[in-house]
C-alpha positions as CSV (number, residue, x, y, z in Angstrom):
1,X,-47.2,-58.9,-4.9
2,X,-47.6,-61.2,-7.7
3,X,-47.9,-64.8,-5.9
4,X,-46.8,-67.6,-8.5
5,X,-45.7,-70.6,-6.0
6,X,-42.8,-68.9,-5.0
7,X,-43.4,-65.4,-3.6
8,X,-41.8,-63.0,-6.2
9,X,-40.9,-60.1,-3.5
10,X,-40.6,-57.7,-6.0
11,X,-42.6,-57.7,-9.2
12,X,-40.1,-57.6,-12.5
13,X,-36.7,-58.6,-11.2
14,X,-35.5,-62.2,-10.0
15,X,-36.0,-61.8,-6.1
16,X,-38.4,-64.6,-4.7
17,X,-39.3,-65.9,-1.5
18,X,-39.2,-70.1,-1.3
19,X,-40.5,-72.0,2.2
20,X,-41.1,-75.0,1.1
21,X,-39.8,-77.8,-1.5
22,X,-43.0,-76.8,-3.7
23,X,-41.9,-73.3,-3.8
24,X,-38.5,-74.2,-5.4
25,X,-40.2,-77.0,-7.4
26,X,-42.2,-74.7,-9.6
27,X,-39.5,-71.7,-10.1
28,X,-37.3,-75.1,-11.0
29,X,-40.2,-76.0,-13.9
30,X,-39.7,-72.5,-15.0
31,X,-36.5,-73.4,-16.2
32,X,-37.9,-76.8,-18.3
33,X,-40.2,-74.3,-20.2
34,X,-37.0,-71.9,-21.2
35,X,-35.2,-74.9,-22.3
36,X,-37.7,-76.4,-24.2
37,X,-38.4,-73.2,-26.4
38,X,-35.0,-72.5,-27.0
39,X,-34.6,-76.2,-28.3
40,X,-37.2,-76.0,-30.8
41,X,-35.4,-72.2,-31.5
42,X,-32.2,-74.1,-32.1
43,X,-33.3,-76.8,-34.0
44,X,-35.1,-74.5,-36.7
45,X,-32.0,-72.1,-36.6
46,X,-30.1,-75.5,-37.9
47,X,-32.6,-76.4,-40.3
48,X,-32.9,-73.0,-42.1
49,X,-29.3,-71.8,-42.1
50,X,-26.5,-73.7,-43.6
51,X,-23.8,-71.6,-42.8
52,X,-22.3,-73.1,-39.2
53,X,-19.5,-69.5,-38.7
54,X,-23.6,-68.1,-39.1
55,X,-25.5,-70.1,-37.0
56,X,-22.6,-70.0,-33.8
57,X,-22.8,-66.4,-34.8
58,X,-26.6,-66.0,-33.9
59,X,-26.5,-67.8,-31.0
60,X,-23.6,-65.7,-29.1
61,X,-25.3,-62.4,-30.7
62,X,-29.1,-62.7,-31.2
63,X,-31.8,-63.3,-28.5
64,X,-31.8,-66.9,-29.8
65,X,-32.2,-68.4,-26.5
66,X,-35.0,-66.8,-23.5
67,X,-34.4,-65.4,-19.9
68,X,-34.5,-69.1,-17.5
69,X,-36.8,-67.6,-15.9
70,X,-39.1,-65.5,-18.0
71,X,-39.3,-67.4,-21.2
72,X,-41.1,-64.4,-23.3
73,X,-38.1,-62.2,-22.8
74,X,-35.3,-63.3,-25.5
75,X,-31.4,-63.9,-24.9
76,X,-28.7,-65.0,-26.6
77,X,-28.1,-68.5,-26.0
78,X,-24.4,-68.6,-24.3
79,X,-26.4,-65.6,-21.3
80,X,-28.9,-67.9,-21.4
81,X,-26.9,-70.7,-20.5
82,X,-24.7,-69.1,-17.8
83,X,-28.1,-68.2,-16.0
84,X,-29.9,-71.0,-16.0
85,X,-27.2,-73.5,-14.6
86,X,-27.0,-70.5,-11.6
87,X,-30.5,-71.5,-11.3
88,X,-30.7,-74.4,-11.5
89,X,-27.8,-74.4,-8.7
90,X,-29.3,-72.0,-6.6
91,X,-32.5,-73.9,-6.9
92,X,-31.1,-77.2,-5.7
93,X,-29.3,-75.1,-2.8
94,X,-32.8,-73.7,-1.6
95,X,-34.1,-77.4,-1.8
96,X,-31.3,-78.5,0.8
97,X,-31.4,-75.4,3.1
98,X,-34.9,-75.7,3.6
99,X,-34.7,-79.8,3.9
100,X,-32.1,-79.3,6.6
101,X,-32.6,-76.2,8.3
102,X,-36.4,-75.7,7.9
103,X,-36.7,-73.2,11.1
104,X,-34.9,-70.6,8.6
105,X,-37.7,-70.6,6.3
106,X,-38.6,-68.6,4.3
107,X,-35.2,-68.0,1.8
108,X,-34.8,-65.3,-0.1
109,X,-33.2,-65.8,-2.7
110,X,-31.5,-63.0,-5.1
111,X,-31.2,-64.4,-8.5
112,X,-29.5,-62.5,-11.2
113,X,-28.0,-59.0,-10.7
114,X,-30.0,-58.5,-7.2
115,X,-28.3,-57.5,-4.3
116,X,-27.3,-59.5,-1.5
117,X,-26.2,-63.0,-1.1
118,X,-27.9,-65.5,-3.6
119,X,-29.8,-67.0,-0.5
120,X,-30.5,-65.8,3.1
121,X,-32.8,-66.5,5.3
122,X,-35.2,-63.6,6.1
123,X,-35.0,-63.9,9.8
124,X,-31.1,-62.7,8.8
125,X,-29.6,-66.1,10.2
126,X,-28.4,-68.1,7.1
127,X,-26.5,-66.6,4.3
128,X,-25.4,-68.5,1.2
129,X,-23.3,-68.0,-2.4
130,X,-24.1,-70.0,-5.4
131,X,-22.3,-70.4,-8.8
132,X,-21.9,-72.9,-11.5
133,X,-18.6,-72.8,-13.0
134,X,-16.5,-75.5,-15.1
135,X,-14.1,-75.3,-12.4
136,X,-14.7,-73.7,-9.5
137,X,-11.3,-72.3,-9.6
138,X,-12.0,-70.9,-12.0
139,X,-11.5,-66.8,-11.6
140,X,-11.5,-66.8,-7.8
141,X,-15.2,-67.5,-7.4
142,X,-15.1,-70.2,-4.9
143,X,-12.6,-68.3,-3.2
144,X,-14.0,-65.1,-3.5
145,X,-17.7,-66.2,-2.4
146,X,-15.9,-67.9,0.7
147,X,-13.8,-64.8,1.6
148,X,-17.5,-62.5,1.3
149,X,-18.9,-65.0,3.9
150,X,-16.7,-64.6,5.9
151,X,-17.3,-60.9,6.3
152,X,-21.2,-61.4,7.0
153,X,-21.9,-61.6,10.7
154,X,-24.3,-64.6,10.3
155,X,-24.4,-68.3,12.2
156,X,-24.8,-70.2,9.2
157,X,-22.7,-69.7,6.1
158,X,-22.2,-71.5,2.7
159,X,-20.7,-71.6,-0.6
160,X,-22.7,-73.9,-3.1
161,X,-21.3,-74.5,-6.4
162,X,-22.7,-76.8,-9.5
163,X,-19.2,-78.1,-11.3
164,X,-18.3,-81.7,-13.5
165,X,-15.1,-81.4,-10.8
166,X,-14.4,-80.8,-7.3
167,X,-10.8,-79.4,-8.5
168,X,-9.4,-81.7,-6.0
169,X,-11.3,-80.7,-3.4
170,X,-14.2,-83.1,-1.1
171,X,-17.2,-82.8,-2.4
172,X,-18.1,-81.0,1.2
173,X,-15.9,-79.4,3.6
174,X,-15.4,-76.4,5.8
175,X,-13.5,-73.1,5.2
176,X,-13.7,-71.1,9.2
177,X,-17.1,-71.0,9.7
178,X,-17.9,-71.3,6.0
179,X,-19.7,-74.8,4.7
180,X,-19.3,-75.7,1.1
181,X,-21.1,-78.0,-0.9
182,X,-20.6,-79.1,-4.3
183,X,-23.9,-79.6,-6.0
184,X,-24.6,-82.0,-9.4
185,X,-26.9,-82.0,-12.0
């Protein structure tokens, strides 16, 4: 197994293994290296091309942009975007699961198109789902990751989500046995 900071469980996809804050810490710099080449992309895409139908054009259809997580590998810049705000949100979720329930370490945490719930606990006790959405309303996700919760049979359950509104919601409460927690950037 490829050790890197965080324990990449399985070599090639976007599984890791975080038990401490240093874990989450370097997959988080991860995404400051993806940014930063895909800002210096951008910026000579707007240089070079005058044409602005062209240049949005590019961007939705062209590996403009880099996987979050594995800069060398190219996306287009809106794929790029949705995943590294899920990141970045399922980051900041590992860094409060392990700061208040640090007897569940390590997380696992399933990032991409892996299976399982986004984070949970190996010892099988915590489970959590994490999006970042403009509202979280927005098609059934926060209500669809709650109602999934609900099915697993673990003690400790949560929804995080990363959103500029709570869509009149706290920004924590409980659903059953379900915690959520609206995270910020």
């Amino acid at each position: 197994m490829e050790k890197v900071e965080a324990e990449n469980l399985q070599p090639e996809s976007k599984v890791f293994q975080v038990s401490t804050q240093g874990d989450v810490s370097a997959l988080a710099a991860r995404l400051r290296d993806s940014t930063n080449l895909t800002r210096r992309r951008i910026q000579e895409l707007l240089e070079s091309e005058p044409d602005s139908m062209l240049v949005l054009s590019r961007l939705k259809f062209e590996a403009v942009g880099c996987d979050p997580l594995l800069p060398a590998r190219g996306l287009n810049f809106v794929e790029q975007l949705n995943q590294l705000f899920t990141y970045h949100a399922s980051f900041q979720a590992a860094a409060w699961l392990l700061d208040k329930h640090p007897n569940r370490a390590p997380l696992i945490l399933n990032l991409g198109t892996a299976s399982g719930t986004d984070i949970e606990s190996r010892d099988g006790y915590l489970a959590a789902e994490v999006f970042a959405a403009v509202d979280p309303r927005n098609n059934r996700k926060l209500g669809n990751d709650i109602a999934r919760l609900k099915l697993r049979d673990v003690p400790l359950k949560y929804v995080f989500y990363l959103s500029p509104t709570t869509a009149g919601s706290q920004d924590e409460f409980e659903i059953g046995e379900v915690s959520v927690r609206r995270l910020r950037l």
